[in-house]
N, C-alpha and C positions, 0 to 999 in steps of 0.2 A: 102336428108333430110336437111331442113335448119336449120340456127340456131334459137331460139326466145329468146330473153331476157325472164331474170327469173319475172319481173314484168309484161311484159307482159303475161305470160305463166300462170300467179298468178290468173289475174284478167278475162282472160280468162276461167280461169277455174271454178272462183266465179260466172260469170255471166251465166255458164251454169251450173251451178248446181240446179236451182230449176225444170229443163227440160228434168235428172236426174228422175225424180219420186220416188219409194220404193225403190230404190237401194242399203241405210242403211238399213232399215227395214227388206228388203230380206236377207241380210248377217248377220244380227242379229239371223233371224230365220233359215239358214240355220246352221247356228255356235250351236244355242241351240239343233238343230237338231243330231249332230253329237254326240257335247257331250250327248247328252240323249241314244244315240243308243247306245255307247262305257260305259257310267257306267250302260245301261240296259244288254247289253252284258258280263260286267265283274261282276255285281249283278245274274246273272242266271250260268255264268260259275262256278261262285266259288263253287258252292256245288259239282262239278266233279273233286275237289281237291282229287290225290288220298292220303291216309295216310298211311303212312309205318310206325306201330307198329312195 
């Protein structure tokens, strides 16, 4: 493994990012994804709260 300077490593990574594609967009909807399942999962649990009168 070599080493690379941090500006190089920088600009490197600028110039490949428009070749990247929906990369952000995918992880934005995968992330909305999660959280919707987890507060749709703990919105249908909670009526199975049991109550001890």
């Amino acid at each position: 493994m070599e080493h690379i300077p941090a500006a190089a490593w920088l600009t490197e990574a600028a110039s490949a990012a428009p070749q990247h594609g929906a990369g952000n967009l995918l992880r934005i909807v995968l992330v909305v994804m999660v959280l919707g399942c987890a507060l749709t999962a703990w919105f249908l649990l909670r009526g199975y709260k049991q109550k001890d009168d």
